[in-house]
N, C-alpha and C positions, 0 to 999 in steps of 0.2 A: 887099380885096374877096374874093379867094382863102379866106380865115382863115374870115370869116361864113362862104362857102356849105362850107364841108368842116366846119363850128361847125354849121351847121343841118342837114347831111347827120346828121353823128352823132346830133344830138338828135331826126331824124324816127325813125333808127335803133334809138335806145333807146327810144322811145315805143311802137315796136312790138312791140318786147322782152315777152313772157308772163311773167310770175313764176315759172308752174307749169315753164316751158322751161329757167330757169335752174336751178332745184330738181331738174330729172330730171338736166340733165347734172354736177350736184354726187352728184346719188346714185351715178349713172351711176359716177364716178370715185372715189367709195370702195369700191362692191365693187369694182372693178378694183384699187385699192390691197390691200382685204382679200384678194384672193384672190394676188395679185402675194408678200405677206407668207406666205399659206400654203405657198405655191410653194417659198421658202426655207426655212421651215420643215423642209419634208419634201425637199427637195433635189431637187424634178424640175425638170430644166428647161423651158422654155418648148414645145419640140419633144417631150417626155414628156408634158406634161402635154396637147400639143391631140393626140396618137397615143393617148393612153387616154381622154380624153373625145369621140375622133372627128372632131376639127374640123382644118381646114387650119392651118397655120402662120400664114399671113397672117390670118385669121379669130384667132387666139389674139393676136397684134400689136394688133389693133383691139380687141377688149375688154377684150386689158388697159393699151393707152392712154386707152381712155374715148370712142373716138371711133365706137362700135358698141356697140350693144343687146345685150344677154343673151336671151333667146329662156328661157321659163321650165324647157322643154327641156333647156339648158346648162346654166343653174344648178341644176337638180337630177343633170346628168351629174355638175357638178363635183364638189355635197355629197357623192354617191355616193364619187365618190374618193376624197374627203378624210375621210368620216366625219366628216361634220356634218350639220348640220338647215340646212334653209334661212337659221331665225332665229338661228343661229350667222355664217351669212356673210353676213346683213346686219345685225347688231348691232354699233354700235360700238366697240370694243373700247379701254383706255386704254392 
C-alpha cells in the first residue's frame, strides 16, 4: 500500500513538472559549468572572480552550482572580465 501512494505521489509530481522548468535549470547548469571552466582557465578563484564581478561569495557558490539565476547584470559583469561576448558564454563549446 505504501509503494502505490509514494508511486502516485511521484507521478502527480512529474505531471506537474513544466518542460520549459526543466530546460531553464539544464541551461541554468551550463553556463555555470561554462563559466566554472573559464575560471580555470584564467586561474581566479572563486573569491576573485565574485571581488571583481561584485558579488558575495555565497552568491558565486549559488551560480556556479546552478541552484541561482544569473541576473543579465552578472552575466555581462562576468563577459566584461573575461573578454567575451555574451554568445561566447552561452554557446556550447566541444
Amino acid at each position: 500500500m505504501k509503494t502505490e501512494n509514494i508511486s502516485s505521489f511521484f507521478e502527480h509530481i512529474f505531471h506537474k513538472l513544466n518542460p520549459s522548468d526543466l530546460l531553464h535549470g539544464e541551461h541554468r547548469l551550463a553556463v555555470a559549468d561554462r563559466v566554472e571552466h573559464l575560471l580555470k582557465e584564467t586561474g581566479l578563484t572563486r573569491q576573485q572572480f565574485g571581488e571583481r564581478i561584485r558579488t558575495e561569495l555565497h552568491s558565486v557558490r549559488d551560480f556556479l552550482s546552478g541552484t541561482r539565476d544569473m541576473t543579465l547584470e552578472t552575466l555581462t559583469e562576468i563577459c566584461s572580465l573575461l573578454h567575451i561576448s555574451l554568445g561566447d558564454l552561452v554557446i556550447e563549446h566541444a
